[in-house]
N, C-alpha and C positions, 0 to 999 in steps of 0.2 A: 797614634791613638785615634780612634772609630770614634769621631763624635756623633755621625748622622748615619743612618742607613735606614733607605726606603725598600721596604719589602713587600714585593709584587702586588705591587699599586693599577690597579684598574680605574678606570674613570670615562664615563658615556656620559655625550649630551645628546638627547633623543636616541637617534636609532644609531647617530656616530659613534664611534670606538673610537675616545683618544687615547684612552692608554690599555693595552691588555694585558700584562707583566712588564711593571717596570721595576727594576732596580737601580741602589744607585748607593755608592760609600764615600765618604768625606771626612778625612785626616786633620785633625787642627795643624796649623802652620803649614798643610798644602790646597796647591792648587789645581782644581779638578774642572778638566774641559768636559764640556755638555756637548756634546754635537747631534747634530743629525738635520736630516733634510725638514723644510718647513710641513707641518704637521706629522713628524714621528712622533710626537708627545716630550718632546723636552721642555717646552714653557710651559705645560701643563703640572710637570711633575715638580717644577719650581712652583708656579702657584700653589700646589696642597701645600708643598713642606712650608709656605710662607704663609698659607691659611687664606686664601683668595677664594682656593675650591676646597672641598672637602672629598676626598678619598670614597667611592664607593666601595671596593674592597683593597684588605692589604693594610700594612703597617706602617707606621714612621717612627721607628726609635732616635730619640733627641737623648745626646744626653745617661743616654742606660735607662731613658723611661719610655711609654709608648704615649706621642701625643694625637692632638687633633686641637691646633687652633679653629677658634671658630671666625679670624678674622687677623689682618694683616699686622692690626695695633697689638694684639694678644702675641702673637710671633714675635714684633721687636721686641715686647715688654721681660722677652723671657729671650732674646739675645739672637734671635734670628731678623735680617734686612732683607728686603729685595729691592733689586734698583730696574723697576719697571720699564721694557718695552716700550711703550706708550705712557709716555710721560702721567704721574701723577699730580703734576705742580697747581697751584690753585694761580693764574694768569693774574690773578688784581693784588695779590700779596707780595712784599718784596722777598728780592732772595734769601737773606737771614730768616725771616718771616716762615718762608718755604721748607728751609734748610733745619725749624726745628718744630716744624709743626708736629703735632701729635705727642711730643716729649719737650713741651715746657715745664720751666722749672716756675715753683711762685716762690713769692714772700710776702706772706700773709695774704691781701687781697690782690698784690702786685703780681705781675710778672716778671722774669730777670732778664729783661731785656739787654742790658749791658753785656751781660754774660753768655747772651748767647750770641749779640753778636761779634763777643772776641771770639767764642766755640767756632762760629763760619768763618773769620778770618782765617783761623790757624790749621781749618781743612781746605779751605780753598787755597792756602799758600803754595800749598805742595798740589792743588793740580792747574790752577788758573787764577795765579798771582793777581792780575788788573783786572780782574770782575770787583764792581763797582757794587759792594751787598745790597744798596739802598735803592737798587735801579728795581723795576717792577719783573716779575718775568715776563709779560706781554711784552718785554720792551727789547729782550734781549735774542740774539739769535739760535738757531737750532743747536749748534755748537756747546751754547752757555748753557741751554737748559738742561743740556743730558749733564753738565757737568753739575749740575743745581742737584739734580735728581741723584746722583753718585754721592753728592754733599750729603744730601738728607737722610742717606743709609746708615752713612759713616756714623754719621752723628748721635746713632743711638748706642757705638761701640760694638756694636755684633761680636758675636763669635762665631757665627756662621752668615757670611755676607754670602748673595745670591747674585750674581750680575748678569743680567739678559740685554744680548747683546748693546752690552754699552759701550762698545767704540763705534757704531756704525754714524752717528752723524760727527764726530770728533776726525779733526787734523793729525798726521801725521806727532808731529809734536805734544800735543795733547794727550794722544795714546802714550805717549812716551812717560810723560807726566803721570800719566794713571798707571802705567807698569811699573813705578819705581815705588807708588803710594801702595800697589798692592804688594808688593815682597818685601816692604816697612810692614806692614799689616802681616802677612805669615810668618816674616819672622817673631812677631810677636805672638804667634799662636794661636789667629784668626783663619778658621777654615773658610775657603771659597769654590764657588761655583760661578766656572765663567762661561758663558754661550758667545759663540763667534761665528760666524759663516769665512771670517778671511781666515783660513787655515795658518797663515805667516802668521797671526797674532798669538792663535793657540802652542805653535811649536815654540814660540820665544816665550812665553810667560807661563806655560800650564805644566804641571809634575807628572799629571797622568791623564788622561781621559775614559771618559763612557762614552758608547756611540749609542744612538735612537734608532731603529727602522720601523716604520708601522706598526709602533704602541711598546716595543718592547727594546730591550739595551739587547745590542748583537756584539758588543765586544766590549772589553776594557782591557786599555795597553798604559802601562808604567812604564815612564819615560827614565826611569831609572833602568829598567833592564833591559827594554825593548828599544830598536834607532827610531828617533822621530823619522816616518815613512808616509808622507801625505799622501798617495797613492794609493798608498794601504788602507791608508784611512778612509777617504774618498770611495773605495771599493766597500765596505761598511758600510760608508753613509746609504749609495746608492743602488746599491747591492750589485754594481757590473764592475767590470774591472777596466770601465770605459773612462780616459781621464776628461777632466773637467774643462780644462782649455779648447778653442776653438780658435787654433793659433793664424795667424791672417800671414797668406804671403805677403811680404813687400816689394811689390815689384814694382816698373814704372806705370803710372797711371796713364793711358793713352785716349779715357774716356770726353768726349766733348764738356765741356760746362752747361750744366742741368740750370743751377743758379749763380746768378750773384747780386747781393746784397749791397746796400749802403744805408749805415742807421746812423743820425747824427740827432744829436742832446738835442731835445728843443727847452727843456724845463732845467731850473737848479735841481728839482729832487731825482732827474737822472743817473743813476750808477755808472751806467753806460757813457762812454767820450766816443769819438767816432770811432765806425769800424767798418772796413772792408772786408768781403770774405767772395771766395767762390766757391762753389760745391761740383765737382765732378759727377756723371751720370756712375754710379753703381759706387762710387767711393763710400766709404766710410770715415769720416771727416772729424778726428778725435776735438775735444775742447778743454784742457787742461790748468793747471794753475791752483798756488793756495785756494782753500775754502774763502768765499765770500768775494773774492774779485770782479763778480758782475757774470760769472757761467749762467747764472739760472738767470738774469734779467735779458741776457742774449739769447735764449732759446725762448721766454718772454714773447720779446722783441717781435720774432721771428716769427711765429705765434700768433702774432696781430693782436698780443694781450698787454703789452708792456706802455701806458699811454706817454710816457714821459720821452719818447722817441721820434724821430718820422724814421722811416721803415719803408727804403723803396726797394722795392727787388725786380729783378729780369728774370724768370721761368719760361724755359723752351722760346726764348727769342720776344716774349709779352712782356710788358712795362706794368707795375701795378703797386701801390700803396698797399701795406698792411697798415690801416687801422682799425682793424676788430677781427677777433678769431674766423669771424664767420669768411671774415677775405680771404684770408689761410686757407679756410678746408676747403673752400668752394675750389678750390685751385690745387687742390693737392698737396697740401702742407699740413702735417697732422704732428702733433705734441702727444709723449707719453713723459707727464710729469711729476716728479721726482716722489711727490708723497701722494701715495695712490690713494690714502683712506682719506682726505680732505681736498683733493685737486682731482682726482682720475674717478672715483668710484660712489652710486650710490649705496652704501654700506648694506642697506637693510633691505632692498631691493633687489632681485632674483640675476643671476648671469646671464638669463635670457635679457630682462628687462635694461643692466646694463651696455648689456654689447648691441643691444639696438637704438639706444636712445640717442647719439648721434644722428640717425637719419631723420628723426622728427624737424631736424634745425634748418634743413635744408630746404630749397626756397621752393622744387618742385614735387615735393614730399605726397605724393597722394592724400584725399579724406581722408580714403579709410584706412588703418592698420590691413598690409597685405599677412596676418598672421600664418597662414603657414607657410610663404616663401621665408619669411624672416626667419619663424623658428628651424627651417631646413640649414640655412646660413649660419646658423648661431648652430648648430650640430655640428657644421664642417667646422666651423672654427674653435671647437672645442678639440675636435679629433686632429686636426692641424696642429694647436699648439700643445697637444694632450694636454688638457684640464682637468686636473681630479676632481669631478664633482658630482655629487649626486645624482644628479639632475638639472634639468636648463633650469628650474625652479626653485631651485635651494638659493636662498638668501647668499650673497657677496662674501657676506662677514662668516660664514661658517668655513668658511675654503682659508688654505693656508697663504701665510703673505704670499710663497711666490704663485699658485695660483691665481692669485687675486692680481698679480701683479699682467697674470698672461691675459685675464679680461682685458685689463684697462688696453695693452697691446692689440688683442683679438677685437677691438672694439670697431678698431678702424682697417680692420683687411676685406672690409666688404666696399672700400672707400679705392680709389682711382688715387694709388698714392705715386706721388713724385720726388716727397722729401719730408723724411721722417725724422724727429725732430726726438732724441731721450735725454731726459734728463735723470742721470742716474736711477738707470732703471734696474741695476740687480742690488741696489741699495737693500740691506736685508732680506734676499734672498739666497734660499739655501744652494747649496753646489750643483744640487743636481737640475736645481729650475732655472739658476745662472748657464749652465751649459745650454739648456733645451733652447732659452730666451737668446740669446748670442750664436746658436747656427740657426734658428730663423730668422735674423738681424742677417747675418750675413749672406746664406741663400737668397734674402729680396731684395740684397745689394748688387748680387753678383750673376744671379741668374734673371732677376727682371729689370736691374739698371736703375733701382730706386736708388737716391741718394741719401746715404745716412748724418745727420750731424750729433755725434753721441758726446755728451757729458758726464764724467764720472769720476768720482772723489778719490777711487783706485785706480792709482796708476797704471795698477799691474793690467786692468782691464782696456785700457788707452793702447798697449802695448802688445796686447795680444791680438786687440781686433780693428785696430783705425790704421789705415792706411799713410795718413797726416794725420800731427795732431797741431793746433795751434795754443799758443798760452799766453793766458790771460792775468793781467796786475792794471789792480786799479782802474776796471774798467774800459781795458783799450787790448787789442791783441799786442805782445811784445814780442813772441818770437814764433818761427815754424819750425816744424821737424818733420821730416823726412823718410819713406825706409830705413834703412837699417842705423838712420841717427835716434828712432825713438826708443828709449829705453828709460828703464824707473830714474837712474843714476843721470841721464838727460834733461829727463822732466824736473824731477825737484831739482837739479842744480838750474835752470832759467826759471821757476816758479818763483824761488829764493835770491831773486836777483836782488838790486840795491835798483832801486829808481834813480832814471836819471836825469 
C-alpha cells in the first residue's frame, strides 16, 4: 500500500534548481533507497516531505491527502521523522532530554520524565545498548550522536521515517544494529526512506530504490524483480557507465622514504602511545582500525595540531618538530579533515575566498592580495577537480558535500605538497565525487611522488587505494598489511583483535 507519493516536486534557491521533477513512492513495511550523486535533489525532497522546505510546485500526497507541513514538528505530529544530515541535537541537553524533545509528554504542570527516560532506554537497547542517557551530547562522540539523532525519530513512532544518510559516521557494528531495528520497524508497517552513498548498505537492507540525477528521479528498480546490480546503479547515479572504483595496483613499493615519523605521549590526555611510521615517495599509506582508536589524533599529530604529543619527523633527509600547523604546511605537509563544514571550510564565504585563504598564513605572503593571479589559480583548480559551481563567488555552502568537499582538497594544490594528509575524506560523498576525489589522490601519488597517508572509516576504500594499510587499537599501530594481504576480511579480522 502507497502511503507517500511526491509528485513532481520543483524546488529553486535563487537562480539554483534543486529539484525540477521529482518523484518518489513509499510502501508501508518497505524500504526505499534514495540515491543519487551529492546535489541531485535527494535531501531536498526529504526536507519538503518532512516540512524543512516547502515545495514550489508539485504535490505530496500523505496518506490519500495532499499536504504541506509548514515545519518539521507539524510532520512528526502527524507521523512523519527525519533523522537529519547534520545533526539537530541541542549540545547542553542530555541524551534522553534530546531523544524526546519536541514530543514531551506532561502531568499537569510536570513533565514525565521517568517515562521518557524508560521511552530512550528501550530505543537505544536495540541500537547502542551502553550509551549512558544522562551523559550530555557535547560529551559524547560522532558515533553516539547520530545514534541520538536516529533515537529521537524513532521516538515519535513514525509511519514514515526518513533517514539521510545515517550510517555515515556509525561503525560497522552499529549499522548492523540499526539494520535489524529497521526491518523490526517494516515489519511492523513503518515505511522508510533511506539515503546512503555506500551502495553495500543499500543492497543489503533496501526493497527498492529511486535514483536522483540533476533534480529529477531517472530510475526506479524493485529489488523484487530486478538483480541488485550496483553498476547499474552507479550508471543512474552518474549518468556514465564509468564504474566508481579507482582500484590501486599492489605492487612492490620500490619508492625512497619521503617521511618518517616518531610521536610519543607527552601528556595523560594523549590518545595516542608511541608510534613509528614511514611514508614512501608516491605511496599511498592506508590507516585502518575500529572507529575512535586515535586515526584522527594521528593525522592530528601529523598536522602539528594535536598538542598532547612531541611530533618529530625526517622530510627529504631534514629533522624538524611539529608543533603548530603552520610547521606542517611551511614544509609541505597539508591535512584534509574529516568534517569539512567545521575543520576544512568557511561556510558562508565564496570558493574563491576559501581556496585562497591558506596563503594569507604564510610567512612570506605579499601586502597586497595579488587578486588576479589567485583568481586565475582558483579557476584551474576548479577545472582540475571539476567543481560544480556557479561561480568562484558563490558561497561554500550552496555547493554539494562532495563539491564542497573538492575546495577543502583544491585549497592546497597551489601549495608545494610532499605529504598529504586525509582524513576520511569521501565521508558522505556521493559516488561520483568519491571517484573524481580518489583518481586525483592517486594521479599526485603516482605521477608527482606526493606521499599519501589516507584515513578512512570504509574499508572497502583502504583496499582499493592504499598501497599499505597500517591498524590502529588503542592508540598505538598493531599491525601492517601489505599487497595483496589487504583486504576488508584482513582489515576487520586485526581491527577486532583482543588486546594483548
Amino acid at each position: 500500500m502507497v502511503i507517500l507519493e511526491a509528485k513532481g516536486i520543483k524546488k529553486y534557491f535563487g537562480g539554483v534548481v534543486a529539484l525540477s521533477n521529482g518523484n518518489l513512492k513509499c510502501r508501508k513495511g518497505r524500504i526505499t533507497g534514495l540515491l543519487g550523486a551529492n546535489g541531485s535533489g535527494k535531501s531536498t525532497l526529504s526536507k519538503i516531505i518532512a516540512g524543512v522546505y516547502r515545495a514550489d510546485a508539485g504535490e505530496i500526497i500523505y496518506e490519500g491527502k495532499a499536504v504541506h507541513y509548514r515545519n518539521p514538528h507539524e510532520a512528526r505530529q502527524n507521523g512523519i521523522a527525519l533523522v537529519f544530515q547534520n545533526l539537530s541535537l541541542v549540545p547542553d541537553l542530555t541524551v534522553w532530554q534530546n531523544i524526546v524533545l519536541g514530543m514531551e509528554k506532561n502531568r499537569g504542570l510536570f513533565l514525565e520524565n521517568e517515562e521518557a527516560r524508560a521511552l530512550s532506554r528501550a530505543i537505544l537497547e536495540n541500537l547502542m545498548p551502553d550509551l549512558d542517557i544522562e551523559k550530555k551530547v557535547y560529551q559524547l562522540s560522532p558515533s553516539e550522536m547520530q545514534v541520538v539523532e536516529i533515537a529521537k525519530a524513532i521516538s515519535s513512532n513514525p509511519r514514515l521515517l526518513i533517514l539521510d544518510e545515517p550510517t555515515a559516521a556509525l561503525e560497522q557494528h552499529e549499522v548492523k544494529n540499526l539494520f535489524e531495528y529497521m526491518r523490526k520497524l517494516a515489519n511492523e508497517g513503518v515505511a522508510m526512506i533511506f539515503t546512503s552513498h555506500r551502495l553495500w548498505e543499500v543492497m543489503e537492507i533496501c526493497d527498492d530504490v529511486t535514483i536522483f540525477r540533476n533534480g529529477e528521479d531517472v530510475a526506479t528498480i524493485d529489488f523484487d524483480k530486478e538483480e541488485k546490480d550496483p553498476d547499474k546503479i552507479i550508471g543512474y547515479i552518474t549518468g556514465e557507465t564509468k564504474k566508481a572504483s579507482v582500484k590501486v595496483d599492489h605492487g612492490t613499493l620500490n619508492g625512497q622514504v619521503l617521511l618518517g615519523a616518531k610521536i610519543r605521549p607527552k601528556s595523560k590526555n594523549s590518545v595516542l602511545k608511541d608510534i613509528d611510521l614511514e611514508l614512501r615517495k608516491g605511496e599511498i599509506l592506508g590507516i585502518g582500525g575500529l572507529a575512535g582508536q586515535g586515526q584522527n589524533e594521528l593525522m592530528y599529530a601529523l598536522a602539528g595540531s594535536y598538542p598532547f604529543v612531541r611530533c618529530e619527523v625526517r622530510l627529504e633527509g631534514r629533522n624538524f618538530l611539529l608543533n603548530k600547523p603552520g610547521d606542517a604546511i611551511q614544509n609541505g605537509i597539508v591535512l584534509v579533515p574529516g568534517d569539512r563544514q567545521r575543520e576544512g571550510l568557511f561556510l558562508e564565504h565564496s570558493v574563491y575566498e576559501n581556496t585562497v585563504f591558506p596563503k594569507f598564513g604564510l610567512p612570506d605572503h605579499p601586502l597586497f592580495i595579488p587578486e588576479k593571479e589567485y583568481r586565475t589559480e582558483c579557476e584551474q583548480i576548479v577545472d582540475i577537480l571539476s567543481i560544480k559551481t556557479p561561480g568562484l563567488d558563490a558561497p561554500v555552502n550552496t555547493l554539494s558535500g562532495g563539491n564542497q568537499q573538492k575546495v577543502v582538497v583544491g585549497k592546497w594544490l597551489s601549495f608545494d605538497i610532499k605529504v598529504l594528509l586525509l582524513a576520511d575524506p569521501a565521508k558522505g560523498v556521493d559516488v561520483g565525487a568519491k571517484r573524481d576525489l580518489y583518481e586525483y589522490i592517486v594521479k599526485l601519488a603516482k605521477d608527482k611522488g606526493v606521499g599519501v597517508i589516507l584515513y578512512a572509516s570504509d574499508n572497502e576504500e583502504l583496499v582499493e587505494h592504499c598501497d599499505r594499510v597500517l591498524i590502529m587499537y588503542e592508540g598505538e599501530i598493531v599491525a601492517s598489511l601489505a599487497g595483496e594481504e589487504i583486504s576488508d576480511d584482513a582489515i576487520t579480522a586485526v581491527s577486532m583483535r583482543v588486546k594483548r
